[in-house]
Short mmCIF file of the C-alpha atoms (twelve columns), coordinates in Angstrom:
data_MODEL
# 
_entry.id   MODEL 
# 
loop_
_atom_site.group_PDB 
_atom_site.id 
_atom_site.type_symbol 
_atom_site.label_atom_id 
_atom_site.label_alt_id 
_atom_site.label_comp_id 
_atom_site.label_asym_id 
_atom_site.label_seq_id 
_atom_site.Cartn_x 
_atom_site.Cartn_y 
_atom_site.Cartn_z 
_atom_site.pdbx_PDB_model_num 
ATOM 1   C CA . UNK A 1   13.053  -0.898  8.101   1 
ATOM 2   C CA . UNK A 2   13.401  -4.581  7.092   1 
ATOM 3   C CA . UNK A 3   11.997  -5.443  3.692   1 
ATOM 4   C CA . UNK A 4   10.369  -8.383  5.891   1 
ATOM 5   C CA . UNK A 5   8.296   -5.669  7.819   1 
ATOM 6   C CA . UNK A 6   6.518   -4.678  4.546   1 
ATOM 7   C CA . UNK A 7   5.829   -8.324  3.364   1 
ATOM 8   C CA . UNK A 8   1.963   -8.894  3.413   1 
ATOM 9   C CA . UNK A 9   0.826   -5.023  3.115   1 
ATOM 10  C CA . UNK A 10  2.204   -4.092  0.434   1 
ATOM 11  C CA . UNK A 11  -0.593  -4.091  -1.690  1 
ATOM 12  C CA . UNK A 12  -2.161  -1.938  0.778   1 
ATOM 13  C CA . UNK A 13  0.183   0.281   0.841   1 
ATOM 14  C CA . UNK A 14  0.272   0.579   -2.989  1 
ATOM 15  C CA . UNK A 15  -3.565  0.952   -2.839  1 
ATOM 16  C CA . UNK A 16  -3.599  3.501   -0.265  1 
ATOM 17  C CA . UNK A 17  -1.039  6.064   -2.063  1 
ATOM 18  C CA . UNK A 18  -3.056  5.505   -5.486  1 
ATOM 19  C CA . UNK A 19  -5.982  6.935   -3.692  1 
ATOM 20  C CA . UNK A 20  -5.590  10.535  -4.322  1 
ATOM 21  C CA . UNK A 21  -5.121  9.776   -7.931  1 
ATOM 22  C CA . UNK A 22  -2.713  8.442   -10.728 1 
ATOM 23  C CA . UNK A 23  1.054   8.005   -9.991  1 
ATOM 24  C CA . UNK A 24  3.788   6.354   -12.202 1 
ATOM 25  C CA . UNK A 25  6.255   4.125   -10.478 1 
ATOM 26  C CA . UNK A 26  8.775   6.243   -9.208  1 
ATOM 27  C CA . UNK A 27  6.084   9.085   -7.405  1 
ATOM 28  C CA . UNK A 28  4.581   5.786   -6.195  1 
ATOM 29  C CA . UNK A 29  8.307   4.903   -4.745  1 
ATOM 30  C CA . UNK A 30  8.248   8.383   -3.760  1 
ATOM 31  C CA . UNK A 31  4.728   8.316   -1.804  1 
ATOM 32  C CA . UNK A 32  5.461   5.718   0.513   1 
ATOM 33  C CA . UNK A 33  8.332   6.904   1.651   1 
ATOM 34  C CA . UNK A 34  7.438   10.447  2.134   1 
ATOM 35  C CA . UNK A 35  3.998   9.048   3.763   1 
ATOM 36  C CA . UNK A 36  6.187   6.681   5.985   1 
ATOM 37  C CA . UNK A 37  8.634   9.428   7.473   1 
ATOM 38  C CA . UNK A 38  11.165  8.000   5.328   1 
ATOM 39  C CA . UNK A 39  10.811  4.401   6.723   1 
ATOM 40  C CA . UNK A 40  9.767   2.784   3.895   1 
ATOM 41  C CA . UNK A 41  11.909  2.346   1.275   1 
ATOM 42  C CA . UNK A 42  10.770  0.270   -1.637  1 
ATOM 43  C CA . UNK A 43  12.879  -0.957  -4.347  1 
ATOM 44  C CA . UNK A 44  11.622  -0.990  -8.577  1 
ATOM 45  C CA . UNK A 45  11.864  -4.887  -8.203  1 
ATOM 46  C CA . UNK A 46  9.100   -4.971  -5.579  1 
ATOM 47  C CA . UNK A 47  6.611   -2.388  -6.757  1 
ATOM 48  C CA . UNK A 48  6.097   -3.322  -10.756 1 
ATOM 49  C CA . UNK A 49  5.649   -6.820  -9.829  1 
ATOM 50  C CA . UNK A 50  2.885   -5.713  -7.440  1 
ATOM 51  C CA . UNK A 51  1.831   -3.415  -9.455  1 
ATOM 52  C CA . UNK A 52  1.106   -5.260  -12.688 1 
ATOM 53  C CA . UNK A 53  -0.292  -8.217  -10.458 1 
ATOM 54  C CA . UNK A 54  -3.031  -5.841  -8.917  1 
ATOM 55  C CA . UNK A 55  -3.605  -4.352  -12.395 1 
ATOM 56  C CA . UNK A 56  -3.967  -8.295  -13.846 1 
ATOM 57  C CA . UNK A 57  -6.654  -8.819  -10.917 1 
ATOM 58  C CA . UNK A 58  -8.413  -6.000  -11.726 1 
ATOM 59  C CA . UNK A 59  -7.550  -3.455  -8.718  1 
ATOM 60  C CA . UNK A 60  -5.505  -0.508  -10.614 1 
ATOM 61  C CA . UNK A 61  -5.897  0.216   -14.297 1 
ATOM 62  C CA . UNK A 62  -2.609  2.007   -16.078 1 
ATOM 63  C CA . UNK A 63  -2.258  4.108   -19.155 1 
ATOM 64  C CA . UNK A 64  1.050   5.465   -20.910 1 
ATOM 65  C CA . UNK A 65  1.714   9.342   -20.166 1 
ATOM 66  C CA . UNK A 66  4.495   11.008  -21.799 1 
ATOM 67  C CA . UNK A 67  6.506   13.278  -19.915 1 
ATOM 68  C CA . UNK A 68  8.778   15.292  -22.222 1 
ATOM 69  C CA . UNK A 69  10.902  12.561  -24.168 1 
ATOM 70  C CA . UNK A 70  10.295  9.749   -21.650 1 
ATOM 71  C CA . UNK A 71  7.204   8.084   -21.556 1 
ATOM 72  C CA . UNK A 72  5.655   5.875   -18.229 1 
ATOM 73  C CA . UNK A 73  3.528   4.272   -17.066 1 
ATOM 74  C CA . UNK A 74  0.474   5.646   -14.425 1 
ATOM 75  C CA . UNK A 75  -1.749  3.607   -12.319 1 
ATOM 76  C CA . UNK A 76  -4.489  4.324   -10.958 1 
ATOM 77  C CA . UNK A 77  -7.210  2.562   -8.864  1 
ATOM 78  C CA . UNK A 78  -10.306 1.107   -10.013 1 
ATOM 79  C CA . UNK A 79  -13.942 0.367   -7.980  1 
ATOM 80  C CA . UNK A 80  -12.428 -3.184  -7.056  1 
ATOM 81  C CA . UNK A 81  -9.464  -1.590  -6.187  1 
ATOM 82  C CA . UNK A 82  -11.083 1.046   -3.495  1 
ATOM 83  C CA . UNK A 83  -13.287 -1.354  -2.051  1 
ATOM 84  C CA . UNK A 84  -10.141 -3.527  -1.619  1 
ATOM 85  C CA . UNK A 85  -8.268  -0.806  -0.105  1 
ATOM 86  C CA . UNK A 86  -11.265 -0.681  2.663   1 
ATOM 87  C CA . UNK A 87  -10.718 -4.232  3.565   1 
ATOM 88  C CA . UNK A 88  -7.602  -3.828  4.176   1 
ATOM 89  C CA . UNK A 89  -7.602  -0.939  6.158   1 
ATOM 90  C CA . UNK A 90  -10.400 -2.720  8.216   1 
ATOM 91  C CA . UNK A 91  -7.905  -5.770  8.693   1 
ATOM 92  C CA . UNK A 92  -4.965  -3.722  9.229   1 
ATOM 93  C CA . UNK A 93  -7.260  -2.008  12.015  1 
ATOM 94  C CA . UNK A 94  -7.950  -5.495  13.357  1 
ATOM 95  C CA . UNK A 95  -4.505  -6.416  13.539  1 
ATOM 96  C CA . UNK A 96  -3.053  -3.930  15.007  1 
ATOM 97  C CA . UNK A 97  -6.072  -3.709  18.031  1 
ATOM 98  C CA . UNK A 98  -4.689  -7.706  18.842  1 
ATOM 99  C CA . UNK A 99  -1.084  -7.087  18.473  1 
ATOM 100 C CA . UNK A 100 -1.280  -3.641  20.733  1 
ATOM 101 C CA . UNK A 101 -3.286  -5.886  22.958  1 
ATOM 102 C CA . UNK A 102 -0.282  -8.742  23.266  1 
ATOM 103 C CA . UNK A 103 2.350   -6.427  23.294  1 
ATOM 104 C CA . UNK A 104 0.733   -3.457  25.918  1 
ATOM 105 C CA . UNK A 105 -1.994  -5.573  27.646  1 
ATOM 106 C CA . UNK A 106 -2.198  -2.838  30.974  1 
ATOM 107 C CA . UNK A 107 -3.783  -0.105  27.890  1 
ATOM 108 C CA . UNK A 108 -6.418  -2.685  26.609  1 
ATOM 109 C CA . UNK A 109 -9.018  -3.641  29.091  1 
ATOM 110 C CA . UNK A 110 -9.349  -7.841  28.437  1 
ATOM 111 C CA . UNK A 111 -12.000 -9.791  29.065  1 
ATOM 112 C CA . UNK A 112 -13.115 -10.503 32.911  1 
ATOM 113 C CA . UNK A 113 -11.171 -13.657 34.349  1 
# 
């Protein structure tokens, strides 16, 4: 899938895999695309940006886990951050009720003309 496709929910989509609990980068990587079929394949450039952004706005907060020799970074989301991931899954909702509606108008009744 186009990196394009993702452009504009990706914060959602970092939110929504964060629910369950705390994830480091890569099992976030991981998440989405097992989540996604496989679909969604995001890159290291595109998820730390995000995900230090959302932690600067107050939506995840991190702390450093070691694991073995290596140590990383885990996220995890806050109050702002689940009543954020609501929104969005109320917009998301929204948005995909008017584009189904453009794109298959015989399987939504419109409004009487």
């Amino acid at each position: 899938m186009k990196a394009d496709a993702v452009r504009g929910h990706l914060d959602g989509l970092l939110l929504a895999v964060l629910e369950p609990g705390p994830l480091h980068g890569y099992a976030i990587i991981a998440a989405v695309q097992r989540r996604s079929g496989g679909v969604l394949e995001l890159r290291t450039g595109t998820i730390y940006p995000a995900l230090n952004r959302l932690e600067r706005i107050g939506l995840l907060s991190s702390s450093w886990e070691s694991a073995g020799e290596r140590r990383r970074r885990c996220y995890e989301l806050t109050e702002g951050g689940r009543r954020t991931l609501a929104g969005e899954r109320t917009a998301w909702d929204e948005f995909t009720t008017a584009i189904d509606s453009v794109l298959n108008p015989s399987a939504t009744p419109g409004p009487a003309t």
